[in-house]
C-alpha atoms as a printed R data frame, in Angstrom:
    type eleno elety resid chain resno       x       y      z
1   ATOM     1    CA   UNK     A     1  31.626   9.267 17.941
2   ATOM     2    CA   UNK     A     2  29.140  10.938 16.288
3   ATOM     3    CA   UNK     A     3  28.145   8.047 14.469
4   ATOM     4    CA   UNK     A     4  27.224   6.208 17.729
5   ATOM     5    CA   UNK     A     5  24.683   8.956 18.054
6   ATOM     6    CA   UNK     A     6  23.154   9.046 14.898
7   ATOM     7    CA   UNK     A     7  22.235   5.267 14.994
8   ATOM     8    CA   UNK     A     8  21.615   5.164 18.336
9   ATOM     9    CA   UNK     A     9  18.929   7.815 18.136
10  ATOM    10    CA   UNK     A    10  17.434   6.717 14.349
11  ATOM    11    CA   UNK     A    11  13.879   6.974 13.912
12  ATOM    12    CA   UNK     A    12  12.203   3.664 12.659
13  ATOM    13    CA   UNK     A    13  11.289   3.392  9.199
14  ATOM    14    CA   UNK     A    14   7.662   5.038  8.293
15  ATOM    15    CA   UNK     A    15   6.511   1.330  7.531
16  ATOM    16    CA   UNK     A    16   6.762  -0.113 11.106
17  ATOM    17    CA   UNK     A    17   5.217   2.730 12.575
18  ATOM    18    CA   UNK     A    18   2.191   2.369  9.758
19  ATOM    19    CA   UNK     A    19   2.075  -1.180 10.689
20  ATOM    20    CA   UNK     A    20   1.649  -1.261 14.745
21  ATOM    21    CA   UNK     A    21  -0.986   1.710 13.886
22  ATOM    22    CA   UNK     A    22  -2.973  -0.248 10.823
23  ATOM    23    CA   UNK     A    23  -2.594  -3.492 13.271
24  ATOM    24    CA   UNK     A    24  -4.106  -1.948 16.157
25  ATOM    25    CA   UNK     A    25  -7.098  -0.462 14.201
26  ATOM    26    CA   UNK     A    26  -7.296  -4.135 12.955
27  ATOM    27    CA   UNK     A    27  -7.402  -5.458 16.612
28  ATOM    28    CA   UNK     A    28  -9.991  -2.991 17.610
29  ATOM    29    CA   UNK     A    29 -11.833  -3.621 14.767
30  ATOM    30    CA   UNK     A    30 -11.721  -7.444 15.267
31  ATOM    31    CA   UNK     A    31 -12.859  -7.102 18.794
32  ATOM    32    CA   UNK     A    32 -15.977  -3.922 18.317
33  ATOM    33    CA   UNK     A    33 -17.138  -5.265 15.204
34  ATOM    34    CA   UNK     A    34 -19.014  -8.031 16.792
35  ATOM    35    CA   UNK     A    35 -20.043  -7.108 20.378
36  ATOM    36    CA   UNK     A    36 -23.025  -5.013 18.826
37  ATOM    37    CA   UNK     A    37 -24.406  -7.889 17.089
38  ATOM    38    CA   UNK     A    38 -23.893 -10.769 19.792
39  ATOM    39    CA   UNK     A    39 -27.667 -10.486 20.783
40  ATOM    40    CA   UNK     A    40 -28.718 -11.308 17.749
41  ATOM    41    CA   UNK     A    41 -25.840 -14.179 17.225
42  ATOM    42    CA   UNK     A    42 -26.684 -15.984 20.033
43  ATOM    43    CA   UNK     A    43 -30.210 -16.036 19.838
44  ATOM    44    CA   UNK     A    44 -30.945 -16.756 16.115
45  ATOM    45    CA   UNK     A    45 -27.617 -18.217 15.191
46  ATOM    46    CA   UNK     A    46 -27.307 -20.291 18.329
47  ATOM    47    CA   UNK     A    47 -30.806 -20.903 19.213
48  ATOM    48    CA   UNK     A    48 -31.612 -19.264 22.447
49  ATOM    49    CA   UNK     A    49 -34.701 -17.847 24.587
50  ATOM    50    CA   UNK     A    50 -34.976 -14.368 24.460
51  ATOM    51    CA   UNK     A    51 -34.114 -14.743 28.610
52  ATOM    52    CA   UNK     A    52 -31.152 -15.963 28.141
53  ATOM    53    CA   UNK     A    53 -30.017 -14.135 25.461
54  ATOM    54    CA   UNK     A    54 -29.852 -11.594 27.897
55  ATOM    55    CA   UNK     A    55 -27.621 -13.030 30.252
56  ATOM    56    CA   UNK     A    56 -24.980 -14.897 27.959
57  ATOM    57    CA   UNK     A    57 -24.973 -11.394 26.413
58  ATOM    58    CA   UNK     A    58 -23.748  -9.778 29.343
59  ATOM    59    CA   UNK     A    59 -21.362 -12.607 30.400
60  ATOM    60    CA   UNK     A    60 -19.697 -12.311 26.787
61  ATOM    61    CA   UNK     A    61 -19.014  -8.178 26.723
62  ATOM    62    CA   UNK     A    62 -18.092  -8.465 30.438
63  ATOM    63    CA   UNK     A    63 -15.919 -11.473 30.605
64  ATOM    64    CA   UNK     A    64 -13.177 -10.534 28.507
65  ATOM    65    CA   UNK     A    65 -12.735  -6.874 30.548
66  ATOM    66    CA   UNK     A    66 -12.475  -8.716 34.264
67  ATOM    67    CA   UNK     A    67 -10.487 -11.399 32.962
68  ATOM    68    CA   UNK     A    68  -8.046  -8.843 31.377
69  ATOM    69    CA   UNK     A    69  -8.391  -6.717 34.672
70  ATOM    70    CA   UNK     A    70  -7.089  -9.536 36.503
71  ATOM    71    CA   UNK     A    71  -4.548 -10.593 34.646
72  ATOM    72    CA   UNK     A    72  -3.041  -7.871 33.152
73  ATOM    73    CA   UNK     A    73  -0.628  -7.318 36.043
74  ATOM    74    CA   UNK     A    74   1.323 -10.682 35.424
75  ATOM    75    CA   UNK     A    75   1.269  -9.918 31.653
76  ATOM    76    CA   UNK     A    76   3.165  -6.455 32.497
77  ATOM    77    CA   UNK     A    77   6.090  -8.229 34.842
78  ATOM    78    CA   UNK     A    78   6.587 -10.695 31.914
79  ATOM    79    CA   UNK     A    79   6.312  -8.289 29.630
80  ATOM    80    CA   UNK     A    80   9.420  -6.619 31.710
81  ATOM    81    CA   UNK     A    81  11.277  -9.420 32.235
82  ATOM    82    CA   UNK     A    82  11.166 -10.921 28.914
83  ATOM    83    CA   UNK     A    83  10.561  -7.856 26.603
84  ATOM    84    CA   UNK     A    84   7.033  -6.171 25.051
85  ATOM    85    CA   UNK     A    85   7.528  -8.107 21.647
86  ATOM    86    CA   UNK     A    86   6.941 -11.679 22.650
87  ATOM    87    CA   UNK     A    87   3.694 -10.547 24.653
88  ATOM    88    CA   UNK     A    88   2.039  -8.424 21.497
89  ATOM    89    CA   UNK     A    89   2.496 -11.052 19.664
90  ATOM    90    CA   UNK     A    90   0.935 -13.361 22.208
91  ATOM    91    CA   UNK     A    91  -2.093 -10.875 22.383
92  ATOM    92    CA   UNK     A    92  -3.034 -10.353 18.463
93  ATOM    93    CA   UNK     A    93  -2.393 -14.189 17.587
94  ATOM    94    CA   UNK     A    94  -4.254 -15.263 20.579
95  ATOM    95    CA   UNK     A    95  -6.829 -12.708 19.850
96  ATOM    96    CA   UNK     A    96  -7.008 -14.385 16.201
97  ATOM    97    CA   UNK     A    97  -7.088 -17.352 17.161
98  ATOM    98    CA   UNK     A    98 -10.064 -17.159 19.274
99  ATOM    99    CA   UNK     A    99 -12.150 -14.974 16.756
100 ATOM   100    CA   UNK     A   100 -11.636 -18.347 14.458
101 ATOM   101    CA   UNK     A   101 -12.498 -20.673 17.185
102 ATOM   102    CA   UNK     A   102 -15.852 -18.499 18.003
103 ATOM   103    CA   UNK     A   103 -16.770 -18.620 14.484
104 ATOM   104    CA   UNK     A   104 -17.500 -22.563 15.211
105 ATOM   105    CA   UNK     A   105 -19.316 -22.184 18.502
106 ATOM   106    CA   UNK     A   106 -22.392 -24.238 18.661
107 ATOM   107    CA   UNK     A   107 -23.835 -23.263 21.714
108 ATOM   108    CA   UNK     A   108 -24.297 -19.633 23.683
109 ATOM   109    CA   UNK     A   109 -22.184 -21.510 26.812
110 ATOM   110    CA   UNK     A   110 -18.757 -22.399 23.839
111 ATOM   111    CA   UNK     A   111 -19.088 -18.643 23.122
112 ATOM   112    CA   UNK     A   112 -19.013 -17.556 27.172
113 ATOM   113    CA   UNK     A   113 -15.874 -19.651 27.666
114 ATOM   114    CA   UNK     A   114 -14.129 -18.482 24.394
115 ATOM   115    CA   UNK     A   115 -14.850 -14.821 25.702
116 ATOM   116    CA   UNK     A   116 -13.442 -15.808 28.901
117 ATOM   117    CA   UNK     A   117 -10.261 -17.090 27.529
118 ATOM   118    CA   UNK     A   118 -10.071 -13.488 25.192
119 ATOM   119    CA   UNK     A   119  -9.596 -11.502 28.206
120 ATOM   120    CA   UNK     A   120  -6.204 -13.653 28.542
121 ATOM   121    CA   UNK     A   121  -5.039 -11.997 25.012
122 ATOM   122    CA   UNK     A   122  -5.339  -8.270 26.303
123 ATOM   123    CA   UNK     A   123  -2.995  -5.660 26.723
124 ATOM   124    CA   UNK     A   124  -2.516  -5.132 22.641
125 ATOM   125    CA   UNK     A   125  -2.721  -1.371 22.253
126 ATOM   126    CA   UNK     A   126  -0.869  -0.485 25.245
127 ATOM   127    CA   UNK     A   127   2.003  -3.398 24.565
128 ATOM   128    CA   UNK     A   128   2.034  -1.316 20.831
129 ATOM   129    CA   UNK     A   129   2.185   1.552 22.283
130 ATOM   130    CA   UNK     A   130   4.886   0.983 24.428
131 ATOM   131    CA   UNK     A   131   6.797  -0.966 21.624
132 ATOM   132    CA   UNK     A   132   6.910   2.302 19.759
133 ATOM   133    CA   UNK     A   133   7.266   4.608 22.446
134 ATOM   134    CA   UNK     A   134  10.925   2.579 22.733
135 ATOM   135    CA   UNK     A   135  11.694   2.919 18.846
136 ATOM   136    CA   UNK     A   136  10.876   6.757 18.175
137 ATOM   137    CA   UNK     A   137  13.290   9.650 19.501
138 ATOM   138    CA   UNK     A   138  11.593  11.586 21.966
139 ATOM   139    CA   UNK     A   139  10.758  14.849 19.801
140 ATOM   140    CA   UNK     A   140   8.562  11.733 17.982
141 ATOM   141    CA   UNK     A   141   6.427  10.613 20.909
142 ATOM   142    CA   UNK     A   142   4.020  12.864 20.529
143 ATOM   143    CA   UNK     A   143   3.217  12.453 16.968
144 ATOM   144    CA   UNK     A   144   3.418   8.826 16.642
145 ATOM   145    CA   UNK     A   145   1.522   8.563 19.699
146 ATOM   146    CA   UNK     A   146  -0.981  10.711 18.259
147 ATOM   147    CA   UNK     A   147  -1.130   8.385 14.714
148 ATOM   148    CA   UNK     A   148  -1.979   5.340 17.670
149 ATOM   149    CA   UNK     A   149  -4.461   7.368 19.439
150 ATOM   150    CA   UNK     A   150  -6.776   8.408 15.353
151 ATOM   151    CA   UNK     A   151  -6.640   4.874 14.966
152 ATOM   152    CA   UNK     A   152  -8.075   3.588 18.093
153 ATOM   153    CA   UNK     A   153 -10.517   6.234 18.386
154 ATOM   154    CA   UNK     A   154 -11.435   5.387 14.540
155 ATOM   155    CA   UNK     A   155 -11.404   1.758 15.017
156 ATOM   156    CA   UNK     A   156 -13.831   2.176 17.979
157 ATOM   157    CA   UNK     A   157 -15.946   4.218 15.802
158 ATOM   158    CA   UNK     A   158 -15.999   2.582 12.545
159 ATOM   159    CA   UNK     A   159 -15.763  -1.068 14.599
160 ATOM   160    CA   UNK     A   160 -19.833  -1.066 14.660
161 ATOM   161    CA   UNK     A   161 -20.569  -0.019 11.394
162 ATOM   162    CA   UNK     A   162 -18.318  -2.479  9.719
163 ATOM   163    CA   UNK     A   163 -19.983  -4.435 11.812
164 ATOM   164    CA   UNK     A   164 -23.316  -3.417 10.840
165 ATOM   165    CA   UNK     A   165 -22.380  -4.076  7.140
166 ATOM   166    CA   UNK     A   166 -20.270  -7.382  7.297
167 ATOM   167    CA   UNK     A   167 -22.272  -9.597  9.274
168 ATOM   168    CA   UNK     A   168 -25.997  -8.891  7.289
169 ATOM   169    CA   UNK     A   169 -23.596  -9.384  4.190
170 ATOM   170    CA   UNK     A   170 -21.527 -12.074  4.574
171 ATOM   171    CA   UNK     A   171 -22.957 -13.848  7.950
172 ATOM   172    CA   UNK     A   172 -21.613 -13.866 11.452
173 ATOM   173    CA   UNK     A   173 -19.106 -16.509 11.356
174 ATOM   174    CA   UNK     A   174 -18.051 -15.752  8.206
175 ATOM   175    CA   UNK     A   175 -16.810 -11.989  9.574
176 ATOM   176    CA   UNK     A   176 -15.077 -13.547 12.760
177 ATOM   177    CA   UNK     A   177 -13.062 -15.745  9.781
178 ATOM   178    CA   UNK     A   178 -12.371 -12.801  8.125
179 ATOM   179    CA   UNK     A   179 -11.775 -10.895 11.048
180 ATOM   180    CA   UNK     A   180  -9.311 -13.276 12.812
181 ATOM   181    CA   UNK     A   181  -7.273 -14.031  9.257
182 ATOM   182    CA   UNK     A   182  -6.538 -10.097  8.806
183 ATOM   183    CA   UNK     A   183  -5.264  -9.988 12.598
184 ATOM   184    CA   UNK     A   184  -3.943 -13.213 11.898
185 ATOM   185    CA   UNK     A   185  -2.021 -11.879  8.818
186 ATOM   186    CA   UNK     A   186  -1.307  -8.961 10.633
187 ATOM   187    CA   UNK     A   187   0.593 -10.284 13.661
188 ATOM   188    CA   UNK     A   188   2.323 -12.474 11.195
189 ATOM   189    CA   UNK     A   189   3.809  -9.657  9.765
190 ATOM   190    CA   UNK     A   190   4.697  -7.754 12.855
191 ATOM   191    CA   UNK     A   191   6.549 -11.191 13.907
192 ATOM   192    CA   UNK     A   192   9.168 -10.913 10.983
193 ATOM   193    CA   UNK     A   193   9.286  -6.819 11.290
């Protein structure tokens, strides 16, 4: 009998909980690290009038937030009727996906409509913490909860400055590759966990 109750109420191991954290400061990362910088990518990269610039500016940072706003109720009764796994995974690999694809945009209007279609893959960081909200006794909640909430508010910190030091380095495109492989790599390994 007491057996039932010491499996039932087992803590994950330390490495799942340091993965869903390190994955979610990769996510945030992925998605902060650029935003700063899109002004700049879209009118010397891609070409554009300094008008412009302006507005496809805007309509990239915004579109991603009122897509997600919209849709984020239908992700949550999937996400209850099928389970919070399938859906985090659907948000980081679609999330990598199109930081690959926007590394081959061509014109300011390809980068609008790949923004668009991020603000289907959102809901990461509260699907994560939800996932290990489920896995951690309750005495835990607090203090993993905690671990989630240092590395968001680091990632959203440190997002611009690796920002600020990848793209003049390597190039634009070149840190959306890089980007979208780690939370590609990432995801992959939160699949098999």
């Amino acid at each position: 009998m007491f057996g039932f109750f010491k499996d039932r109420y087992r803590e994950p191991s330390f490495s799942i909980t340091s993965l869903f954290v390190f994955t979610s400061f990769i996510f945030l990362v992925s998605w902060g690290e650029i935003n700063p910088f899109l002004p700049l990518f879209i009118k010397e990269t891609l070409h554009t009038g300094t008008a412009a610039t302006s507005w496809f500016t805007s309509l990239c940072i915004a579109a991603p937030y009122l897509v997600g706003m919209l849709i984020a109720p239908v992700w949550n009764r999937l996400a209850i009727k099928y389970g919070a796994k399938p859906w985090l995974l659907r948000a980081g690999f679609g999330s990598a996906i199109i930081l690959l694809l926007m590394s081959m945009v061509q014109n300011p209007l390809q980068l609008v409509i790949l923004k668009i279609i991020q603000g289907l893959f959102v809901g990461f960081i509260s699907i994560a913490s939800s996932i290990l909200i489920s896995l951690v006794p309750a005495a835990k909640v607090g203090q993993t909860l905690g671990k989630l909430g240092v590395a968001t508010s680091l990632a959203t910190v440190l997002a611009p400055v690796i920002g600020g030091i990848l793209i003049p380095l390597l190039s634009f495109r070149l840190t959306l590759i890089i980007s979208g492989g780690l939370l590609l790599l990432c995801c992959g390994f939160l699949q098999f966990k």
